[in-house]
C-alpha positions in Angstrom: 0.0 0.0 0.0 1.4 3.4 -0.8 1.8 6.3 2.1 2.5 9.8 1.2 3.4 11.7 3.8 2.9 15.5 3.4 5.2 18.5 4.1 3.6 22.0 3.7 6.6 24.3 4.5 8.2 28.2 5.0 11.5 28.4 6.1 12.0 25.1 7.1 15.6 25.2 6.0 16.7 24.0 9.7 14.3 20.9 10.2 13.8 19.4 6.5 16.1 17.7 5.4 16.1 15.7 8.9 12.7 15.6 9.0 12.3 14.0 5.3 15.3 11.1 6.2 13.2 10.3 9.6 10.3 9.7 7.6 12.0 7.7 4.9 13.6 5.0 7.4 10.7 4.1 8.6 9.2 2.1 6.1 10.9 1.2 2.3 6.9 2.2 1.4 6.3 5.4 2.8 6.8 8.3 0.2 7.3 12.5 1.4 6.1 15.4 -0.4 6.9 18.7 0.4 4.6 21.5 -0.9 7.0 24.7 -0.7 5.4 28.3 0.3 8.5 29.6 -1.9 10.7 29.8 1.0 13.0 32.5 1.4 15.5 30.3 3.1 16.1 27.9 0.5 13.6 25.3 2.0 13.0 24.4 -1.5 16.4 24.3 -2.9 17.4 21.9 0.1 14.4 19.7 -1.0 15.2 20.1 -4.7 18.8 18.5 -4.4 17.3 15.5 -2.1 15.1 14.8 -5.0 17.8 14.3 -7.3 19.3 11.4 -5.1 15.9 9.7 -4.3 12.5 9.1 -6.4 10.7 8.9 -2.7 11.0 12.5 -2.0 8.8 15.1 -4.5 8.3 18.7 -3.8 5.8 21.2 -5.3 7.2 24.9 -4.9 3.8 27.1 -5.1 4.2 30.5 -5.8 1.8 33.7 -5.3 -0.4 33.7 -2.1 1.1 31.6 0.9 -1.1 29.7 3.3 -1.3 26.8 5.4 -4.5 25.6 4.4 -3.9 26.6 0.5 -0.4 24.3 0.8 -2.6 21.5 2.5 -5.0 21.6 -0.1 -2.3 20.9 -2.8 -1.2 18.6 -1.4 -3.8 16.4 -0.8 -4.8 16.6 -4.5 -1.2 16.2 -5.5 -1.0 13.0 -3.2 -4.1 11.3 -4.6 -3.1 12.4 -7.9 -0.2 9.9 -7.0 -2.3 7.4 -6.2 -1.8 7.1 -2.7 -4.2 5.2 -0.7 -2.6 6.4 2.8 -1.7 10.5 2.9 -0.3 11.5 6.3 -0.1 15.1 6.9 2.6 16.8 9.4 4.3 19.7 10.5 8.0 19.8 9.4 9.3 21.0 12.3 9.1 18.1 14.6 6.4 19.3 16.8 4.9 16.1 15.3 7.4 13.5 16.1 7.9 10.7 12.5 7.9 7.8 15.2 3.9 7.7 15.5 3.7 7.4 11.5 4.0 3.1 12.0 1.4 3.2 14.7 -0.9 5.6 13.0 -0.6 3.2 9.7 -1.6 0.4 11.3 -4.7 1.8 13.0 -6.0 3.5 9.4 -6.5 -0.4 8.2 -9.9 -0.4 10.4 -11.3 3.1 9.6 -10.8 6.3 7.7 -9.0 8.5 9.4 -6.6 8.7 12.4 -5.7 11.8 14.5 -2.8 12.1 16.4 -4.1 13.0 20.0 -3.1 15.6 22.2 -6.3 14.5 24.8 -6.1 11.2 25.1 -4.3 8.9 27.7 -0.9 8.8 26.6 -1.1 12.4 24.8 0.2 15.2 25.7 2.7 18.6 24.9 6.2 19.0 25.8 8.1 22.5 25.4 5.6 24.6 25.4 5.0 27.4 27.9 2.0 26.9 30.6 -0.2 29.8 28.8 -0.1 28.4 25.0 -0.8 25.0 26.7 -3.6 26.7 28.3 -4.7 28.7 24.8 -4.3 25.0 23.0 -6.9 23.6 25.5 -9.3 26.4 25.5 -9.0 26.6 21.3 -9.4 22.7 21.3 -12.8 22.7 23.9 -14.2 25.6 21.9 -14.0 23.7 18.9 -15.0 20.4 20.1 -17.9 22.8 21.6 -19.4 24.6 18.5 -18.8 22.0 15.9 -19.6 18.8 18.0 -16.9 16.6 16.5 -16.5 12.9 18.3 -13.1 13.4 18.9 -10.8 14.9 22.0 -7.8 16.5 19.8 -10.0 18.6 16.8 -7.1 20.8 15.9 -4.1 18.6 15.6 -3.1 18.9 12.4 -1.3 15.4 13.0 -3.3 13.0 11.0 -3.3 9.9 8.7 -6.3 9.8 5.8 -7.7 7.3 3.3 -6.9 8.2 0.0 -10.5 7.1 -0.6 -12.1 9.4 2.0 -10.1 12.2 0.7 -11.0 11.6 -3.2 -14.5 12.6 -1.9 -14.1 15.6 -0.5 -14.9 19.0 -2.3 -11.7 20.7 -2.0 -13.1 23.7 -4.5 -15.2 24.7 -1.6 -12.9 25.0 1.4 -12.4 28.4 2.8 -9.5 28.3 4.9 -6.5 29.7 4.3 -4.1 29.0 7.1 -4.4 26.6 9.8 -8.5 26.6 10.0 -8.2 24.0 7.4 -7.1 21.3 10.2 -10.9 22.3 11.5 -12.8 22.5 8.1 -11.6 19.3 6.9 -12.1 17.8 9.8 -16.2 18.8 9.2 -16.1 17.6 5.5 -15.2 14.2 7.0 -17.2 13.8 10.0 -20.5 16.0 8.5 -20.7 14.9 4.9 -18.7 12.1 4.9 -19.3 10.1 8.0 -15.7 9.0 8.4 -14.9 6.4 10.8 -12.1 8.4 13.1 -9.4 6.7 15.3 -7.4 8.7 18.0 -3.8 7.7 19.5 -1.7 9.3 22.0 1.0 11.4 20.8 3.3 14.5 22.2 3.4 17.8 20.8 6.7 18.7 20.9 7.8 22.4 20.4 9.4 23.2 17.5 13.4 22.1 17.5 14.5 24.8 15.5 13.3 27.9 13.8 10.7 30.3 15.1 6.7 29.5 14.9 3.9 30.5 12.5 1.8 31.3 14.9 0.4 34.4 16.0 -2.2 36.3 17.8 -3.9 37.8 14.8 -4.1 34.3 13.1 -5.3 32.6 16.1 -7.8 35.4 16.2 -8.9 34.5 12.9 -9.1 30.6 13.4 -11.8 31.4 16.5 -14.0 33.6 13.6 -13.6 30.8 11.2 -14.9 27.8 13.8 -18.1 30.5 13.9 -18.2 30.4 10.0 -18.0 26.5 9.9 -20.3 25.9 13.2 -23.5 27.9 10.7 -22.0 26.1 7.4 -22.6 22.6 9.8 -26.1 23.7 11.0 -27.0 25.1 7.6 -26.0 21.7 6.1 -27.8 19.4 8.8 -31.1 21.3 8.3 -30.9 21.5 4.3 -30.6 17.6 4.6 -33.8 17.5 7.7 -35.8 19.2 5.1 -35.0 16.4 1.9 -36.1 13.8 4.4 
């Protein structure tokens, strides 16, 4: 079975190329590909020449508008383009640790999708300071609170899909352009799609290298956006109560 495991990226230069040769020894099946913001750093270069040395690795370099969710996208539809029939997304700087890819591939054999949990026993963070533990929570319970997911972690973007669950999503309609995407795929699957979801434990480990994405004015806009998709969810479920 083929695994693609994908890489959005900006100025990775410090964690790729680590990062990718984790990945790779863990299994002679798994494939990576990185989908390249046009790094400033030479992210891209860096993936560019590992490329040349091994058919595994395959980067897209985007151009024009940068975004976490518009890089996610991508690759999704460049990893079932490849035919994959596991894609694992990740961050690439080792906040999600490569050594929960085997145990994550062998729970996706009995259901659709499998999130790497934060919330769960076993889960947890490590690095982080006690107030963006305490943000992560809050985010996470507000979520899990307006959009009624079954899950405990609902914005780790830590996760391991079905190709066939992702051919059927609508990727023209998504909305999200940064990291709101973890949250509005999350509703394609569970809403429209009725995916069967797994959780394991894993740690969120703060960055090793590199500074984070992450800011007040995006988290701000992530909060508005869980509004947006909480009416989208309601607007859906009583569109389908009226058909019945």
């Amino acid at each position: 079975m083929k695994t693609i495991v994908t890489l959005p990226t900006y100025n990775e230069a410090e964690n790729i190329e680590e990062i990718i040769l984790q990945i790779l020894t863990l299994n002679d099946t798994i494939n990576v590909l990185v989908i390249d913001d046009n790094s400033p750093d030479g992210t891209g270069k860096i993936v560019d020449r590992l490329c040349k040395n091994n058919n595994r690795i395959k980067i897209v370099h985007r151009y024009g508008q940068r975004g976490r969710g518009i890089a996610g996208i991508e690759g999704f539809l460049k990893a079932i383009e490849l035919n994959a029939d596991y894609i694992i997304e990740m961050d690439a700087d080792f906040s999600h640790n490569p050594k929960y890819i085997p145990a994550m591939l062998e729970k996706i054999e009995t259901c659709d999708l499998v999130i790497g949990s934060r919330f769960i026993r076993g889960g947890g963070e490590t690095g982080r300071s006690k107030i963006r533990r305490i943000i992560s929570i809050l985010a996470n319970l507000y979520i899990r609170i307006m959009l009624g997911f079954p899950v405990k972690d609902c914005s780790s973007g830590y996760r391991c899909f079905r190709g066939s669950l992702l051919k059927k999503v609508d990727f023209n309609s998504f909305q999200s352009l940064g990291p709101s995407i973890v949250s509005e795929l999350l509703l394609h699957a569970v809403i429209y799609h009725n995916a069967v979801i797994t959780e394991i434990p894993i740690v969120f480990e703060e960055r090793h290298k590199g500074s984070s994405k992450l800011n007040g004015k995006i988290l701000m806009h992530n909060l508005f956006f869980i509004a947006n998709l909480f009416l989208r969810k309601i607007q859906y479920k009583f569109s389908n109560r009226r058909l019945l």
